[in-house]
PATOR-702679 format. One record per residue: x, y, z of N, C-alpha, C in turn; residue in three letters. Coordinates in steps of 0.02 Angstrom, whole numbers, plus 32768, in hexadecimal, padded with zeros to 4 digits. Layout:
# residues N
XYZXYZXYZALA
...
# end
This chain:
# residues 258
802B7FC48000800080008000802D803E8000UNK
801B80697FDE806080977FDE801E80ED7FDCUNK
803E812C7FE08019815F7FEF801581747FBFUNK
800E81A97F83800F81CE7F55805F81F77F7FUNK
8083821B7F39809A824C7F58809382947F68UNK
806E82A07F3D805882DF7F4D800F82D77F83UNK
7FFD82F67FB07FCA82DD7FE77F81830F7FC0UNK
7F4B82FE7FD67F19831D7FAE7EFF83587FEDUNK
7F1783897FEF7F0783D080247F1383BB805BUNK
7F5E83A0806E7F5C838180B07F44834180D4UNK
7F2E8315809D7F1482DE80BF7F2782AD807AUNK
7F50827C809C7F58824280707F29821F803FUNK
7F57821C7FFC7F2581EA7FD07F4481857FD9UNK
7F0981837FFD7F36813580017F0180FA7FD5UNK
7F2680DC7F9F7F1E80B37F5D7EDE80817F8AUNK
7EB480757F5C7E7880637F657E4380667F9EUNK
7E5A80947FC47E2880CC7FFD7E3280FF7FE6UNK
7DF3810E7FD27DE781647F9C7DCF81737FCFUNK
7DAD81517FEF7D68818280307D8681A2806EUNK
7DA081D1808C7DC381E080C87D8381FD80F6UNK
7D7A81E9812A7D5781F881517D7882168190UNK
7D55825A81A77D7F827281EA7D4C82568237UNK
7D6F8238826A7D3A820482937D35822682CEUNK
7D5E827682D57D68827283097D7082CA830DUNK
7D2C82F283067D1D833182FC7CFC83668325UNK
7D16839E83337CE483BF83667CCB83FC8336UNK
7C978416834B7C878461834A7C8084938383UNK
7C7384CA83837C6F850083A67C36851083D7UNK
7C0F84FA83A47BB8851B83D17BC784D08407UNK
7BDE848F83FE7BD28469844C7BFD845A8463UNK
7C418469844A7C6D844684627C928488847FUNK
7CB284A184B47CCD84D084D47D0A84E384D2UNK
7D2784AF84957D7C84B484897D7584C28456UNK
7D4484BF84227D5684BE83E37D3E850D83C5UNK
7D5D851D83977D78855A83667D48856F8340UNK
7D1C853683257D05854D82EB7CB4852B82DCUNK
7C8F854D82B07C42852182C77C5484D78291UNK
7C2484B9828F7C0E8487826F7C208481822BUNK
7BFE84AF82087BE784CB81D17C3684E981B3UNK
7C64850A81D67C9D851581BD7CCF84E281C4UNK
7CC284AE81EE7CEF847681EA7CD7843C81C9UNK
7C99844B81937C80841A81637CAA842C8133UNK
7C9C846381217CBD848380DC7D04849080E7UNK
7D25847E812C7D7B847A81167D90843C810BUNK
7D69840681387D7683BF811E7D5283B780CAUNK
7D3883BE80AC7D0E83C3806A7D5983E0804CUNK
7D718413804D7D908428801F7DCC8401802AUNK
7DF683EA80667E3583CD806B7E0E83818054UNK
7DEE835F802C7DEC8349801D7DBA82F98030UNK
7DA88313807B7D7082C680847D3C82C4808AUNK
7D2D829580827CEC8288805D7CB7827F8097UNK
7CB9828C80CA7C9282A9810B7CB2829C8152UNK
7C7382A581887CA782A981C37C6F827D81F9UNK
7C75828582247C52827B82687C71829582A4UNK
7C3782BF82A27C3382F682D67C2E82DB8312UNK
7C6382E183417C7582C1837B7C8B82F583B6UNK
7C42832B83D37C55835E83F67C488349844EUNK
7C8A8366846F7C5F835484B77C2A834A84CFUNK
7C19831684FB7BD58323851B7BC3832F8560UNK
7B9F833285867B93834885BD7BB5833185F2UNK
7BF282E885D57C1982EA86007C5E82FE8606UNK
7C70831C85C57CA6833F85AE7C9D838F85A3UNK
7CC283B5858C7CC383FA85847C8A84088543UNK
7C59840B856B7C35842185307C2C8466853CUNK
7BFD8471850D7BE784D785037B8F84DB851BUNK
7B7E8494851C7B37848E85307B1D8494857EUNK
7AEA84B385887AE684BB85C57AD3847A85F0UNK
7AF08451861E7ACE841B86467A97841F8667UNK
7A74845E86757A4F847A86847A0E846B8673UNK
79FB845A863779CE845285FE79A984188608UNK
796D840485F9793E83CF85F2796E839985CCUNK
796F835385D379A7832585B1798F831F8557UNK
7940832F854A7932833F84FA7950838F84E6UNK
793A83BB85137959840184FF79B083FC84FDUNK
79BB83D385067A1483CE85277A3E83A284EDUNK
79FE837184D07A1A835D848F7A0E8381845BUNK
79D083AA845079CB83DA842379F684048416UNK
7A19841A84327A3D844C843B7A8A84398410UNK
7A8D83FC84447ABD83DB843A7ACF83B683F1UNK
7A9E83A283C17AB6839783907A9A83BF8356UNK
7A8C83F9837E7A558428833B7AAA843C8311UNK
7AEA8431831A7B22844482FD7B2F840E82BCUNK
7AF983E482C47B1A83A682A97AD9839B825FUNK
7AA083AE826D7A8883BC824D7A7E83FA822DUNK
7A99843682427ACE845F81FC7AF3845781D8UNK
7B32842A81EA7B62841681D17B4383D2819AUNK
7B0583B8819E7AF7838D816B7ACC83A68146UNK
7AA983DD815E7A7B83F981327AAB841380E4UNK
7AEA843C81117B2B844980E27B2F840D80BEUNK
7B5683D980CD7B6B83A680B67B4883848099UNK
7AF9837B80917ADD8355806C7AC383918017UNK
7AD083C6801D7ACF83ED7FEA7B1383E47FB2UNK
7B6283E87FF17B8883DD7FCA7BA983907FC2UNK
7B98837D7FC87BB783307FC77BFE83237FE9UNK
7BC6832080287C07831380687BE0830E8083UNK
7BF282BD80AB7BD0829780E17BD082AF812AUNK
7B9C82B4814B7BAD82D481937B8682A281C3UNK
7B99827E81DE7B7B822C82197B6D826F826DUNK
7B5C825182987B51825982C97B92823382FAUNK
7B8F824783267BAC822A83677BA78260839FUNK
7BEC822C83CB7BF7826E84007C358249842DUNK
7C55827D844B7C90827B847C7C69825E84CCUNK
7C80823684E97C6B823785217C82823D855AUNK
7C8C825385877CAB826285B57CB0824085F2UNK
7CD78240862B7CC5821986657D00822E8693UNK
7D12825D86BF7D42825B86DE7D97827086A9UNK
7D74828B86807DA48276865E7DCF8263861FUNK
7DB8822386287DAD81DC85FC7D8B81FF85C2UNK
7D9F81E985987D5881F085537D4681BC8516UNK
7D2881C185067CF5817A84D27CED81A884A5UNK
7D01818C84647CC281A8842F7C8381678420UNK
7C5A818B84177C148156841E7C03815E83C1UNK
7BF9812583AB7BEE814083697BAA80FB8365UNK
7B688116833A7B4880F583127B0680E38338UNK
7AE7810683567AAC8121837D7A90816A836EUNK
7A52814C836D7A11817F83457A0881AC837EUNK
7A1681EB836679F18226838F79BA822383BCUNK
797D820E8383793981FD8396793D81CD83D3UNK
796F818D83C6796C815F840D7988816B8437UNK
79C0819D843479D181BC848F799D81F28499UNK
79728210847A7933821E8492791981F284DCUNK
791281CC84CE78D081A184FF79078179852FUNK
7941818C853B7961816B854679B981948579UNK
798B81C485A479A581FB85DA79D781C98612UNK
79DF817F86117A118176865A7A52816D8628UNK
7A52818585E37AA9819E85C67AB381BA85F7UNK
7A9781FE86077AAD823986297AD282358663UNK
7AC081F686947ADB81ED86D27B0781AF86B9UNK
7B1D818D86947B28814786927B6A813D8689UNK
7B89810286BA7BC7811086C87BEB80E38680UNK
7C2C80E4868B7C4C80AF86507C2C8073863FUNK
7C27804D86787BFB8002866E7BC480108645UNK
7B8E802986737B48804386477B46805E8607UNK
7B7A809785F87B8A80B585BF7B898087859AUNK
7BA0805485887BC3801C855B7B7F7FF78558UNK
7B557FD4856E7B257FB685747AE97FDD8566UNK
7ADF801485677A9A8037855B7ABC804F84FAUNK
7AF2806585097B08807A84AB7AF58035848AUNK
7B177FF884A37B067FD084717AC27FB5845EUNK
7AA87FB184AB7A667FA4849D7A2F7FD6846BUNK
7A648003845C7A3B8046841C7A4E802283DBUNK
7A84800383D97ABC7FE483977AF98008838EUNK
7AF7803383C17B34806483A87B83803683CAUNK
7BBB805783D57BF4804983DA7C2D807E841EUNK
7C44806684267C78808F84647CBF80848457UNK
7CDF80BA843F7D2580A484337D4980DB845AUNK
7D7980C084927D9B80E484B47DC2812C8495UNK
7DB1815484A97DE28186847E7E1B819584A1UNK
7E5A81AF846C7EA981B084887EB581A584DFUNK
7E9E815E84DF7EA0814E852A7EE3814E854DUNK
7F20815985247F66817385457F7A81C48550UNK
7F3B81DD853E7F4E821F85437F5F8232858BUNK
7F95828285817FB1828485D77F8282D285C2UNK
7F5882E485EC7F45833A85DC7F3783518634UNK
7F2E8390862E7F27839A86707EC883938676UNK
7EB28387865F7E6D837986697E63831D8662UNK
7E83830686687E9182C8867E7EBE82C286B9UNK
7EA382A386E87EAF829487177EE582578724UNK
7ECE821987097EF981EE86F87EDA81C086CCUNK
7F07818486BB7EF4816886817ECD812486ACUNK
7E8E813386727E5E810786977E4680D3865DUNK
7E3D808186607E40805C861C7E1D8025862CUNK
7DD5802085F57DA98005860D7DA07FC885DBUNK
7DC27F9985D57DC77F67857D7D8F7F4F857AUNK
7D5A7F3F85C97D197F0C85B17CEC7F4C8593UNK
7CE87F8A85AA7CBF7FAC857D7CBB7FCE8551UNK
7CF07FBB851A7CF57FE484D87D017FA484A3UNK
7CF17FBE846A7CED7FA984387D337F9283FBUNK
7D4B7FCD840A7D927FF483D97DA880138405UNK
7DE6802683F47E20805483FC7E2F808A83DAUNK
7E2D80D383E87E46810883B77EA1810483C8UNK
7EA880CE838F7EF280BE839D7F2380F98374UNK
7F07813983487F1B8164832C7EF381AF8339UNK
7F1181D483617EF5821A836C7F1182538346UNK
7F0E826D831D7F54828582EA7F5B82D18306UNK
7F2482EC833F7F40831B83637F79830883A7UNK
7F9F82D383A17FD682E383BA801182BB8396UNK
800782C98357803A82D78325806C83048313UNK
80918323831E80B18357831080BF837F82C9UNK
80B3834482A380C0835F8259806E83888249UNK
803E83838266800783AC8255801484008294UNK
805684078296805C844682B58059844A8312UNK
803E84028336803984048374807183E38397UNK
805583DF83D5808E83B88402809D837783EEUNK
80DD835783FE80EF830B83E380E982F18407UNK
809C82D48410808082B78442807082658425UNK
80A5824383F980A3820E83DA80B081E58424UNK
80BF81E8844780B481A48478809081958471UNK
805581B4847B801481BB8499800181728453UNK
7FE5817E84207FD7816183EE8010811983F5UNK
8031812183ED807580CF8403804A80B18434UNK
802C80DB8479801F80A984AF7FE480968485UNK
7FB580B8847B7F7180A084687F6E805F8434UNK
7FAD8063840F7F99803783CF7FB97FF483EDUNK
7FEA8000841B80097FBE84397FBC7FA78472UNK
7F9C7FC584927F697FB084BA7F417F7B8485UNK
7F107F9D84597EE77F8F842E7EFE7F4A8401UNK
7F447F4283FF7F697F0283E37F6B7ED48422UNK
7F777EEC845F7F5D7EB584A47F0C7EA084B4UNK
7EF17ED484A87EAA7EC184A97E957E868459UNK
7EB87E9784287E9D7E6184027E677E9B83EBUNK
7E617EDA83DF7E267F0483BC7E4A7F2A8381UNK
7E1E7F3483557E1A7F7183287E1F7FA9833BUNK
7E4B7FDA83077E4B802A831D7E11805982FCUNK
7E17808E83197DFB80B982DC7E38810D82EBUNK
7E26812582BB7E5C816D82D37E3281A182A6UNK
7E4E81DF82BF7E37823882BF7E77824C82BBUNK
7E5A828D82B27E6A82D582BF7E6282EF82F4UNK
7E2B82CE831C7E1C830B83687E18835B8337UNK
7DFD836D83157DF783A282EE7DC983D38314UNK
7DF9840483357DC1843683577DAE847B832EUNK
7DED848983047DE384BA82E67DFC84A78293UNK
7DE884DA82557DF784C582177E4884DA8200UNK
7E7584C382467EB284C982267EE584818230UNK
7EB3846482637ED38411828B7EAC83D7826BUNK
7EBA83D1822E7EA9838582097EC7836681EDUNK
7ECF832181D47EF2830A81A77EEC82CD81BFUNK
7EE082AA81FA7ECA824F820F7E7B825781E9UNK
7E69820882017E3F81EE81E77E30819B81D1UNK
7DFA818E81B87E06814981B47DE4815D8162UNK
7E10810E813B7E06811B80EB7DE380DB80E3UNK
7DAC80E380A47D8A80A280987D92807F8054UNK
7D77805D802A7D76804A7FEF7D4F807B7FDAUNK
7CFD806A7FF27CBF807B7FD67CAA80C07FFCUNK
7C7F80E27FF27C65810D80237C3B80ED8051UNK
7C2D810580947C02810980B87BC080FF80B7UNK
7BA180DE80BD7B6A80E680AD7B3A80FE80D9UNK
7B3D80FC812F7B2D811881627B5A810E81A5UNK
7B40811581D27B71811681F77B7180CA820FUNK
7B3D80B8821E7B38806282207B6F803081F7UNK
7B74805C81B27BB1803C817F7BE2802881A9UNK
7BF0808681DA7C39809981FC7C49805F8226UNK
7C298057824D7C138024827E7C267FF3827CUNK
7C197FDD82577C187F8C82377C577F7F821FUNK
7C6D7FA781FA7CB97FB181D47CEA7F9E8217UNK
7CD87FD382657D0C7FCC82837D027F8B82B4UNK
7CC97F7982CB7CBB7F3982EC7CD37F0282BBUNK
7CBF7EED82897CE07EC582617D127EAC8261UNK
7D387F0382507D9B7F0E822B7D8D7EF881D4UNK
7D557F2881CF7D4F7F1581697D807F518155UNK
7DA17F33811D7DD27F4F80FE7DE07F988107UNK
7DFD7FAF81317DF5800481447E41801B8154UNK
7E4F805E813E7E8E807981497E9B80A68175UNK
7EC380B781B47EDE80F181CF7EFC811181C8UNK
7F02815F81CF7F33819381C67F3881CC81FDUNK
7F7F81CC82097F71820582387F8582358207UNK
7F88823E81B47F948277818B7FE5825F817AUNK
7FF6823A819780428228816A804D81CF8160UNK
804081BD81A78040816781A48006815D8198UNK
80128114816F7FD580DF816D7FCE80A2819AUNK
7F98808E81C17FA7805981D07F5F803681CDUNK
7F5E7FF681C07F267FCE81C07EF77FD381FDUNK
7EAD7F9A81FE7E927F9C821E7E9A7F898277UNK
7EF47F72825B7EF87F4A82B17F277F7D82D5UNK
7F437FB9829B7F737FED82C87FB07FC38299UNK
7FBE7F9582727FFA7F9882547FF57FCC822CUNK
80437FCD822E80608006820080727FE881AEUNK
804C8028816D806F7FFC814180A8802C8112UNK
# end
């Protein structure tokens, strides 16, 4: 498998994954770190070249911008009214925009991918629900839990906390602590994760952590496009033919490098 050499706006062309997907995205209006709305970080991933994203903004147990305050339907409204701009965008221009979300805990964080809006509707003990529960009420939706950069050292982590019976995957590639995308060389971090995820015997998936439209270039690459997010899902529970990038390396579905 080899890369193109010239890169297509910052993000690798890698030979028979045309589809680059970014897995691992915030915006502004919910997420409290991030730079930029929805809607402008559709159209910077669109133009650097992929072919959509999933919007993965804090939630009420991470730094969000949403008030906790709120009724748990007013609290999701709110909460993903960013996400349905950004597809309202994206389904005009042809760029895919999925749902998710960051989850929080002490800490710790999950991205949750492949659960219907409508069913965390009716479905308020997310809100209180610890790791165990988390994992068991998502799946019981169909969705998925994949630890996110669970080696990270930040000062809003407390310490490293690692839960293997309740996740799914490994974000064994975070390409915000890459250095060649302009940040800190926080490549341990990614080494520990991908060596964990090879002890657990799981599949990866990897991002950008993209808070603002100047930190992208990971991602996961496919053959085919997407077809929903359920596709996504399935692809990573599986390990169907899928590629990682933190924007310079490639590595397969198990975290090898190629």
């Amino acid at each position: 498998m080899s890369v193109a050499a010239m890169p297509l706006k910052g993000i690798p062309r890698i030979e028979g994954f045309p589809y680059m997907y970014e897995t691992h995205c915030h915006s502004s209006e919910a997420s409290a770190c991030a730079r930029n709305t929805a809607v402008e970080m559709a159209k910077a991933h669109k133009e650097a070249g992929y072919a959509g994203f999933i919007l993965t903004n804090h939630n009420w147990g991470g730094n969000t911008a949403i008030s906790r305050e709120l009724a748990w339907g007013d609290m999701l409204d709110a909460f993903f009214e960013p996400y349905y701009l950004a597809k309202e965008w994206g389904d005009a221009n042809d760029f895919q925009v999925f749902p998710g979300y960051e989850a929080g805990y002490k800490g710790t964080e999950f991205l949750i991918y492949g659960i219907e809006i409508e069913w965390m509707h009716k479905h308020p003990e997310l809100r209180d629900a610890p790791v165990k529960d988390q994992y068991e009420i998502i799946h019981s939706g169909g969705g998925i839990v994949v630890h996110a950069h669970p080696f990270r050292e930040a000062f809003y982590i407390s310490r490293i906390r690692l839960y293997p019976e309740y996740i799914d995957a490994v974000e064994g590639i975070n390409a915000a602590h890459c250095p060649h995308l302009g940040g800190e060389d926080n490549s341990e971090f990614n080494e520990k994760a991908l060596k964990y995820a090879a002890k657990l015997g799981m599949f990866i998936t990897g991002g950008s952590d993209a808070h603002n439209v100047d930190l992208f270039g990971g991602g996961m690459a496919f053959s085919e496009r997407l077809r929903d997010i359920g596709d996504f899902t399935d692809a990573v529970v599986s390990g169907r033919d899928y590629r990682v990038t933190d924007g310079l390396h490639i590595y397969d579905q198990r975290g090898g490098l190629i």
